[in-house]
C-alpha positions as CSV (number, residue, x, y, z in Angstrom):
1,X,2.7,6.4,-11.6
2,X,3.7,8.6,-8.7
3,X,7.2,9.8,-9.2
4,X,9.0,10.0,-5.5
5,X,12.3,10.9,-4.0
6,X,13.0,8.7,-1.5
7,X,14.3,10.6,1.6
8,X,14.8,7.1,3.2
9,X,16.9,4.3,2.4
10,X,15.2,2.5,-0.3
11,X,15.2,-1.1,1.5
12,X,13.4,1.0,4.7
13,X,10.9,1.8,2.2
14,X,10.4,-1.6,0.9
15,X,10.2,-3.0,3.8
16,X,7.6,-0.6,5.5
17,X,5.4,-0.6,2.4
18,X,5.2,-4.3,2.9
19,X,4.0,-3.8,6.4
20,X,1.7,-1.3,5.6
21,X,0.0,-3.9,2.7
22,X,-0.2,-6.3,5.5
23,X,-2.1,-4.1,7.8
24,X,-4.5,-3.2,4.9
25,X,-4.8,-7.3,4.2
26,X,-5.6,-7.6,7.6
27,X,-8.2,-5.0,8.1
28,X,-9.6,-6.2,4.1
29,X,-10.1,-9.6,5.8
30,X,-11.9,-8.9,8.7
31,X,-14.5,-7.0,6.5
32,X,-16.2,-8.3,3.9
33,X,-17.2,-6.1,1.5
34,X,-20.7,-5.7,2.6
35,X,-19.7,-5.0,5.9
36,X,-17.2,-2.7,4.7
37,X,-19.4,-0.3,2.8
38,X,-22.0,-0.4,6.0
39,X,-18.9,0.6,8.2
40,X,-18.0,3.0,5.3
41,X,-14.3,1.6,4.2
42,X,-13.5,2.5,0.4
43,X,-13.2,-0.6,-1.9
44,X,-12.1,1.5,-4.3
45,X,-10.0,3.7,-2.5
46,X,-8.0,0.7,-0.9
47,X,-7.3,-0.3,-4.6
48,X,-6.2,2.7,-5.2
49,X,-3.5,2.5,-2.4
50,X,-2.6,-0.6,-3.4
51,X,-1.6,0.8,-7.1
52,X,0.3,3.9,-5.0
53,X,2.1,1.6,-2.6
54,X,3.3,-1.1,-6.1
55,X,4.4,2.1,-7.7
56,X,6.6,3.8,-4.9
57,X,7.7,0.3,-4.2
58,X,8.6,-0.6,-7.3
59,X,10.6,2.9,-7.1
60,X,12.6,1.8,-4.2
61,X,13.5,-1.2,-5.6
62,X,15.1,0.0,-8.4
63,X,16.6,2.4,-6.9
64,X,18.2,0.0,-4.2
65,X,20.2,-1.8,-7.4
């Protein structure tokens, strides 16, 4: 787990890790996963970001109680 000081105000950070999942669920669903090898999008590394964003999330939100 990546351990983070948030500069921000931990409910800022929630909420723009939320958007940023978002705009990786939208992008995931316009590509399948075929077509997102051929265009050369990282499964993997989207997973990856996924597990980074839950962690500094999950940071923020203990730190905003």
């Amino acid at each position: 787990m990546t351990n983070i000081k948030l500069q921000d105000r931990p409910i800022d950070v929630i909420d723009n890790i939320r958007s940023y999942r978002s705009v990786i669920n939208d992008l995931m669903t316009f590509y399948n996963t075929e077509e997102a090898c051929e265009t050369g999008i990282n499964i993997k590394a989207i997973g990856q970001l996924f597990s980074e964003l839950d962690s500094i999330e999950l940071q923020a939100i203990q730190q905003n109680n």
